[in-house]
N, C-alpha and C positions, 0 to 999 in steps of 0.2 A: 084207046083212052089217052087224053092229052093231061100230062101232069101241067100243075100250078108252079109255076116258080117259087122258092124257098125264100129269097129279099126281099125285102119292104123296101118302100123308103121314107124316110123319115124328114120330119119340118122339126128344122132346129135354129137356135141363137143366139147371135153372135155378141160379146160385148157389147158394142159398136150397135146393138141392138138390130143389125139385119138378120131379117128370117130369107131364109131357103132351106129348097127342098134337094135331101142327098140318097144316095141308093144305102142302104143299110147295110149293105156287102162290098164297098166302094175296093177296088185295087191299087188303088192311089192316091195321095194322102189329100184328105177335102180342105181346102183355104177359102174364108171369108172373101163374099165378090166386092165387099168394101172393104176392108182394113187391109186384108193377107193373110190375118193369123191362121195357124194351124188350128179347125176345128173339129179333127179326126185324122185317126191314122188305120192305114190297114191291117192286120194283124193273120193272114190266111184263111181268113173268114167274117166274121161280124164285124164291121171297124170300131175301134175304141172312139170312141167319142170324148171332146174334154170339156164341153158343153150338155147338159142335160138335154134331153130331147124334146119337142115339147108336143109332139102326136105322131102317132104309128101311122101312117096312108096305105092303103090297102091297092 
């Protein structure tokens, strides 16, 4: 029996209004591919996000 992975990844965005798409369990803090800002950080599991998400991808 092969399990599912437990992370999503999520489409989220940025002031700067750029959308991308981040692993929902990231290990390393996620930065806008246009401004830099920090738009998550890791936390030893689900990353804090400082931007609302704006769909779950399966």
């Amino acid at each position: 029996m092969i399990q599912e992975p437990k992370g999503k990844f999520v489409k989220i965005r940025c002031k700067c209004k750029n959308e991308q798409v981040v692993f929902g369990k990231a290990a390393t803090p996620v930065h806008c591919l246009v401004c830099g800002e920090v738009l998550g950080t890791p936390t030893g599991g689900k990353t804090k996000f400082t931007v609302h998400p704006l769909e779950i991808l399966k």
